[in-house]
N, C-alpha and C positions, 0 to 999 in steps of 0.2 A: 377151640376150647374157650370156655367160659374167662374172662380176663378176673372177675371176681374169684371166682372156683379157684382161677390158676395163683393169685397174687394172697387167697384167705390164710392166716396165721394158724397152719397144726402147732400142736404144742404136744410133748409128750411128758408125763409124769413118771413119777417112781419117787419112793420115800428112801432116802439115807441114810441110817443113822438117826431116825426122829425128823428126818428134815426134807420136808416138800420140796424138791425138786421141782421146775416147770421148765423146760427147755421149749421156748419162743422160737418158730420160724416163718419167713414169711416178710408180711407187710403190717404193722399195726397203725390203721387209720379209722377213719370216720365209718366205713363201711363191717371193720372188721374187730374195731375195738368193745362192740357190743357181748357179741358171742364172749369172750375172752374174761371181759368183765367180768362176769357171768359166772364162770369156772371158777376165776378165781375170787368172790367172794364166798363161793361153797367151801373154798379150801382153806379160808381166813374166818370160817363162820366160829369155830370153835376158840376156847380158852389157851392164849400163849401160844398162835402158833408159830411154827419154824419154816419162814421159806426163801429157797434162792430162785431167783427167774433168772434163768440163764438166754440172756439177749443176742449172745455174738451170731446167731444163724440170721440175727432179725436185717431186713436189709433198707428198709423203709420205718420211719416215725413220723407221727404228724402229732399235732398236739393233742388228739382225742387219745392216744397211744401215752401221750406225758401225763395226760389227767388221770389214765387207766392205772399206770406207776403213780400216783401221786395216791388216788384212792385207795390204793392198793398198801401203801402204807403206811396210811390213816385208820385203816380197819385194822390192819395188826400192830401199829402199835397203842390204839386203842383198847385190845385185849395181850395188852402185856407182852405182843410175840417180838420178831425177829422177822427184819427181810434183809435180804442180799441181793444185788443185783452184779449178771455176771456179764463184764462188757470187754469184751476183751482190744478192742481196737480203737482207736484215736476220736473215728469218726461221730461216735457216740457217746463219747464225753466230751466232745464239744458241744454238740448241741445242749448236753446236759447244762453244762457252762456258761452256754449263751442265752441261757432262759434261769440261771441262777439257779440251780438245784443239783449242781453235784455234790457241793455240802451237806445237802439233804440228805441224799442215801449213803449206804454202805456199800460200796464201789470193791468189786474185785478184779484181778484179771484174767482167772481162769477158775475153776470150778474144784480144784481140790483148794485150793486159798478160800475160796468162799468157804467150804464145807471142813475143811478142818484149820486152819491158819488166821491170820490176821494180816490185813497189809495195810500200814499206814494211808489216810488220803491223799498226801504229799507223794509217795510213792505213783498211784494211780496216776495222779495230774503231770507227773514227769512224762510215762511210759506214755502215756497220751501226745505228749509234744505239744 
């Protein structure tokens, strides 16, 4: 099997409630953050839009993966919208951390918090350890 093929990021969508779903799985790097890119500026192309990228399947980031989330919510909150990002485990708010951008997003830990709730950042940074 192809090691690209095997390691490229599917993503599935679905709208919630007004609000773009993207469930990330996979690996997001240099080879695979292109394609991704891609999708999600189609889905950030419109006015105010509403989206969560739910990361916890992702098992791999590299920085073209960071830049992809950076860009990503530069284009929507340039048009008024909303992103959430859904991280559910430690390993990926560290990294966030360690490159000084957890602050930056809107950090949840599971995907009905993203979609109908709030959780403080102080919260997130605890469960993270």
């Amino acid at each position: 099997m192809d090691t690209n093929a095997r390691l490229a990021p599917c993503h599935t969508e679905r709208v919630a409630g007004g609000t773009t779903v993207v469930e990330v799985r996979g690996e997001i790097d240099v080879v695979t953050a292109a394609p991704l890119s891609a999708r999600l500026d189609s889905l950030t192309a419109g006015r105010r839009p509403d989206v969560v990228l739910d990361l916890r399947p992702v098992i791999f980031i590299d920085c073209s993966g960071l830049r992809l989330l950076c860009r990503t919510r530069n284009r929507v909150l340039a048009r008024q919208g909303r992103l959430r990002l859904v991280a559910g485990h430690g390993c990926f708010l560290r990294i966030l951390r360690a490159v000084r951008l957890a602050d930056v997003f809107e950090i949840h830990p599971d995907l009905p918090t993203a979609l109908f709730g709030t959780v403080r950042q102080d919260e997130v940074s605890a469960a993270a350890g």
